[in-house]
N, C-alpha and C positions, 0 to 999 in steps of 0.2 A: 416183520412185515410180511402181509400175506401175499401169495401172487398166484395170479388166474390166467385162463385163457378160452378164448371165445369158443373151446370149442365143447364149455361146459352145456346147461343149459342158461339159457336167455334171465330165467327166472330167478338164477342165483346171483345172476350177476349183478342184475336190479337191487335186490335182497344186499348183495355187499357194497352197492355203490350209493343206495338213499338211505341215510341212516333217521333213527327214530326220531321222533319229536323230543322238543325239551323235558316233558314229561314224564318222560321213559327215562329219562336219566339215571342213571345208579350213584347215588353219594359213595362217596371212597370209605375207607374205613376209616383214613385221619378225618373226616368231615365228618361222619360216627362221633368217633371218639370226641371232636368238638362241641355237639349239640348236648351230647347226653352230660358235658361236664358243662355245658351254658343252662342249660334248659332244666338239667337234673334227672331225666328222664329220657329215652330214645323217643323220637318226633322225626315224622316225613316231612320234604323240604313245602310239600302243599300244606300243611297242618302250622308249620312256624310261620308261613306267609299268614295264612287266614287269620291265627291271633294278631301278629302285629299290624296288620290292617286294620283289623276291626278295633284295637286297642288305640292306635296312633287316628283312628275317625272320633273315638269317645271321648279320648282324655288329650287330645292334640298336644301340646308342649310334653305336657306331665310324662306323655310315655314314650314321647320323641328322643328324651333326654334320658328317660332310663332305658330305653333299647341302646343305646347309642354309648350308655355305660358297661350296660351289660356286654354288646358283642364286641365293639372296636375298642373299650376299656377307655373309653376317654369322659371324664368327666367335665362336663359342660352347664354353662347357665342359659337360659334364655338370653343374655345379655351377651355371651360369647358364642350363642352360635352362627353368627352371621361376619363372616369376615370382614375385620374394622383395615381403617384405611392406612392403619399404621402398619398392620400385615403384609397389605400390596405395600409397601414400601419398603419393607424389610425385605424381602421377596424379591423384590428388582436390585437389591444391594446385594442379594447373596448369589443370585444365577451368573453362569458365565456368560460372559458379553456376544461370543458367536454361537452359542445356542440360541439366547436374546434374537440375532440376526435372520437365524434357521426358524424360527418360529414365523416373523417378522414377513418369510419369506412365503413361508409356507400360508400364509392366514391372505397373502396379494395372490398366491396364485389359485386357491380356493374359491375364493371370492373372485375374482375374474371369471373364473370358469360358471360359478353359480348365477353369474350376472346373466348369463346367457341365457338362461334356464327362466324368465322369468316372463311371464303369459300377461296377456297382455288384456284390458278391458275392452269393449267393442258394443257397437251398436248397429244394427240394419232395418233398413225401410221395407215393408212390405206395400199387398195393395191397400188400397183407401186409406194412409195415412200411421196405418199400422207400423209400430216402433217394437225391438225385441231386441235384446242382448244378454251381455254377462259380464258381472262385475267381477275382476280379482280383487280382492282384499285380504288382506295380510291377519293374521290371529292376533289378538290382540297380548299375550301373556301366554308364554311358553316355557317350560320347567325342562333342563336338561343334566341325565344323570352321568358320570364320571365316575368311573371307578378310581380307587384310593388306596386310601391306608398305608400299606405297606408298600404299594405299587406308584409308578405315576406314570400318568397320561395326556400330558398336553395335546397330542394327536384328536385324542377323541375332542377333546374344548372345540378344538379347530372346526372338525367338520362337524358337528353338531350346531357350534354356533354363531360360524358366519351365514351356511345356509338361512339362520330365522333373521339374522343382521340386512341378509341381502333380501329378504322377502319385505323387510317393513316391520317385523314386529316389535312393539312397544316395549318390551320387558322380557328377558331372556332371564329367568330364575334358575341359576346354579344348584346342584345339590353334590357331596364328593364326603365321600367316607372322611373323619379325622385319624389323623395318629393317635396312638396311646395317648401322648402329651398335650392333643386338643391343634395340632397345627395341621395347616395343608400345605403338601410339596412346591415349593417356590417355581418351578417350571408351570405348574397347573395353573396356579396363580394365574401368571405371567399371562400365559395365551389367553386365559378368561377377559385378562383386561384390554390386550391385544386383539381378539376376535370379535369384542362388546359385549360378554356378558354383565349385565344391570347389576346382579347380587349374588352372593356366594355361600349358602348355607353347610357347613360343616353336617351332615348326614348322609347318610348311605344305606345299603341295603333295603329292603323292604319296608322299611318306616321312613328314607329318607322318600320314597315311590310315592307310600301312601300322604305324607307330609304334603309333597307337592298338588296331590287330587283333591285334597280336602279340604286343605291349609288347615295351620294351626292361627293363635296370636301372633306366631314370630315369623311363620313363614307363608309367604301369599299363595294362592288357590290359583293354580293353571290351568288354561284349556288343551295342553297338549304335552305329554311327556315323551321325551325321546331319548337313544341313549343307551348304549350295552352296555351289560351288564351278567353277573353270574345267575344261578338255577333259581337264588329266591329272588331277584330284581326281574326275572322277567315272569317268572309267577305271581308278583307283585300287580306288574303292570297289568300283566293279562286280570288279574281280579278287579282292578282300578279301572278300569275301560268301563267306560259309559259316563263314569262322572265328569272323565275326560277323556280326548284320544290320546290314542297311544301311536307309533311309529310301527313297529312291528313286532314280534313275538321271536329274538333271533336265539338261535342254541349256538354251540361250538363252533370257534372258527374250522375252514375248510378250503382248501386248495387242490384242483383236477390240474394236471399237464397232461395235454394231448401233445407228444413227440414223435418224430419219425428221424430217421436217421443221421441227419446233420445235426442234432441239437448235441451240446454240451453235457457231459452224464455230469460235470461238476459242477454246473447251472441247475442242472435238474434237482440232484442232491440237497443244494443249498437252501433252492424254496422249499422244497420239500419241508425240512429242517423250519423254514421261518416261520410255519404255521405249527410245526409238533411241538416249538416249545413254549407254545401259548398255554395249552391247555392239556391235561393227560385224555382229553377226550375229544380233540381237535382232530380234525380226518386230512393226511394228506395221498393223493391217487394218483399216479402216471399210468395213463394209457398211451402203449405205442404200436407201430406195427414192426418194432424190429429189436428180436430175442437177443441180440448180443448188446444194444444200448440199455435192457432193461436188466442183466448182470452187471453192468457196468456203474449202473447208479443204484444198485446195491452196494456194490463194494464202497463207493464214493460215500454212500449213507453213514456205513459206519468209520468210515475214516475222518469226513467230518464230524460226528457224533460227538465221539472222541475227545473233542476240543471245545467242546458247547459245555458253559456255565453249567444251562440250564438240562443237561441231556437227560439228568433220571426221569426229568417231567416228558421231555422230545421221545426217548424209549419208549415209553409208555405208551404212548399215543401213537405209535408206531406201529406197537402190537398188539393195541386196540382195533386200531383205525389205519392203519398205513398200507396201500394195498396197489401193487403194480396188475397190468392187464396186458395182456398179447395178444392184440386183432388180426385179424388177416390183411387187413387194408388203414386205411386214415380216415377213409369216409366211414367204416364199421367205429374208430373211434371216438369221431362226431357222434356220430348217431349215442354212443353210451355216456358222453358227456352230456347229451340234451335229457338223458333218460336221469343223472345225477343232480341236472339244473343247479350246479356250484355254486358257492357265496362267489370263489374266485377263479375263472379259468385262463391258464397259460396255454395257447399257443406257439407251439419250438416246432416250427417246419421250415422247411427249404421255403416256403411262398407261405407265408400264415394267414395275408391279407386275403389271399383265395378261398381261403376256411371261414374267411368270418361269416358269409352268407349261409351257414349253414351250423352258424352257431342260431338254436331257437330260447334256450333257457339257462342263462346265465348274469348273473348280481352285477361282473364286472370281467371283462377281458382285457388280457394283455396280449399284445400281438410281439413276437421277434425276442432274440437273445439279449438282446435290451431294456424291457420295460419288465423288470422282476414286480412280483405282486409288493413288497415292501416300499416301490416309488408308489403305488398307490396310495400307503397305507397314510403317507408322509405328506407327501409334493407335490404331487403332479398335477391337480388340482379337483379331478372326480373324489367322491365322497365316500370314502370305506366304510359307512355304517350300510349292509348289503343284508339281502335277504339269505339265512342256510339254513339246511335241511332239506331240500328240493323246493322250500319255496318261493325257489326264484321262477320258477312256472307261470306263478301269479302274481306275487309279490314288486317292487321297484326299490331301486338304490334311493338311500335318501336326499330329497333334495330340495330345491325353494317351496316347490308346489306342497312340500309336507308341512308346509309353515303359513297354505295359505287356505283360502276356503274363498269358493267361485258362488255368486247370488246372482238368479234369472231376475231380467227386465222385461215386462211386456206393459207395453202401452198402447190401447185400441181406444180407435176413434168412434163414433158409433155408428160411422157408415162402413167400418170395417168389422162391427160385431155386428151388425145387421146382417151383414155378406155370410155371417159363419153362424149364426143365433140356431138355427131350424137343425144342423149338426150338430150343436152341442146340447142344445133338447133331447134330441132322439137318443143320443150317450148315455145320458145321464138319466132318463126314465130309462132304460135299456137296463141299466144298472139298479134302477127302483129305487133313484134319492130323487122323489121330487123336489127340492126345498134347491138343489141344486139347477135345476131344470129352470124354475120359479127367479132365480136369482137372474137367468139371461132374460126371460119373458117379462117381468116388469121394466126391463128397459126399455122392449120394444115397443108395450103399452104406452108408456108417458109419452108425451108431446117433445 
């Protein structure tokens, strides 16, 4: 883990604290070694996306099922790739009863929270009879991906898809890698049926993306895909955009703690920890103002380490991406966390609520020794599918409005375009469309 202090230049520290776009990614060697023994050949992660896009838009099933053999090794029929109803029932016999309930829990407080979030339609009068507003309407058919296989994620089910649940939408299309043996992890399951997802398509990666943009026979064509995902599911998506939207372009998980002297170095350490062992290319940053808490949770780093399952993946990412900072003050802190704009920011100060005004660019804050970024990821009921890479600048956390699409009302009387006709003549020939101009002046013409 590397460690700075502010009194390098400005420009390095920018340089260590925004990391590169998904793009810039470097494949590992074992991901190497994976392609060239799938593919037969070495291939860039743009180059495997673009064929199985272009292949899964031509031959739709045909080559859904042989990517599908080819990389997750599961062999599938048209007939089995869509989870039958005997699966969710198997699925509900084999899970434990209080995870069942943590699910259960997690998908009311979600949904509570997203309830809030939901805009509202409106109309207002103007002069001469003049009517205008704005319709929310909900998407009608929305595709969300899950990561699988080997892994499981009821989390992601959750917040992906009670957000389209609570907006209105008609059709929530599941997609999730299978195991070897053609099944999906009975937890996954679970929340899908628990959150409302409509259907469940055994696919993933990059043809599970493209499947949903262009649909096949077996699988229906969405207006929106949402959904993390690894290096080809979001170079997937990003190719897939236009046919349909997409949510956002997200790289590696990421986690900033601005701490100053009261915080916990074995609070600190722990998150730290809960994002390194996501990913060997996951960033986690404590900025503090004070040198002896920032040895401190070094040491704590590797003492918990130590005891993490998953630590050669958390090392990794440590001494890729793992980087402490020593400010002069808290407010110098602030200021390098807005310049990181995090997926996730922790706030550990004696007063954090005083900081938050001066947080400008951040996915998600936690305030206090209490709210670990991990109640987000879970519980609490905000949506951890978050913008990183800095572009939480511009970017939003996902949420109902991403599941809906707002249509303008204008209704004119015609003693209210009368009032405006000689203004939008002069526009519009300004601009040299008469045919435009033409379209207000014959109203005024006729009787």
């Amino acid at each position: 883990m590397k460690r700075l202090a502010t009194n390098i230049s400005g420009a390095a520290i920018a340089g260590a604290l925004v990391k590169p776009s998904f793009e810039a990614v470097e494949l590992s060697d074992k991901m190497k070694e994976r392609i060239r023994a799938t593919f037969g050949k070495d291939m860039t992660a743009a180059e495997i996306v673009a064929m199985i896009v272009a292949d899964v838009k031509c031959e739709g099933d045909k080559a859904l099922l042989r990517y599908t053999r080819l990389i997750d090794g599961a062999e599938l029929t048209p007939a089995t790739l869509e989870v039958s109803a005997e699966e969710y029932e198997q699925a509900f016999r084999r899970i434990d009863a209080a995870v069942l309930a943590s699910i259960r829990l997690a998908v009311g407080n979600v949904k509570k929270y997203h309830q809030e979030q939901l805009p509202k339609s409106w109309l207002t009068y103007r002069e001469h009879g003049a009517v205008l507003g704005q319709n929310c309407l909900p998407l009608e058919r929305v595709g969300i991906y899950v990561p699988g296989g080997s892994a499981a994620y009821p989390s992601s089910v959750i917040m992906n898809a009670v957000p389209a649940a609570v907006a209105g939408v008609r059709e929530i299309i599941m997609v999730v890698p299978p195991a070897r043996d053609g099944s999906v992890n009975p937890y996954v399951l679970a929340a899908a049926r628990e959150a409302g997802v409509s259907r469940v398509f055994k696919a993933g990666g990059a043809q599970g993306v493209a499947a949903l943009a262009f649909g096949t026979a077996t699988v229906p064509k969405v207006d929106k895909i949402t959904g993390p995902g690894n290096i080809f599911v979001t170079l997937a998506k990003k190719a897939v955009y236009g046919y349909c939207d997409i949510d956002m372009l997200a790289g590696p998980s990421e986690i900033l703690i601005v701490a100053d002297k009261t915080a916990d170095a074995g609070f600190i350490a722990a998150d730290m920890l809960s994002q390194a062992e996501h990913d060997p290319l996951a960033s986690s940053v404590l900025i503090t103002d004070d040198a002896e808490l920032a040895d401190r949770v070094e040491q704590e780093v590797e003492l918990q380490l130590a005891k993490l399952p998953r630590q050669e993946i958390a090392r990794e990412a440590l001494e890729r991406n793992g980087l402490i900072i020593v400010t002069r003050d808290i407010r110098e802190a602030m200021e390098l966390a807005n310049v990181a704009a995090p997926e996730h920011l922790e706030i550990l100060t004696a007063e954090p609520f005083s900081l938050l005004p001066l947080v400008r660019h951040a996915g998600a804050v936690f305030l206090g020794p209490y709210s670990p970024e991990p109640l987000g990821d879970y519980l609490a009921g905000p949506n951890h599918v978050l913008p990183t890479g800095g572009t939480a600048r511009f970017y939003s956390v996902l949420n109902v409005e991403t599941f809906m699409k707002k249509t303008s009302i204008i209704a004119y009387t015609k003693q209210a375009l009368q009032a405006v006709s000689a203004d939008v003549i002069r526009l519009a020939e300004a601009e040299g469309l008469a045919a435009h101009a033409n379209a207000v002046r014959v109203r005024g013409e006729r009787p």
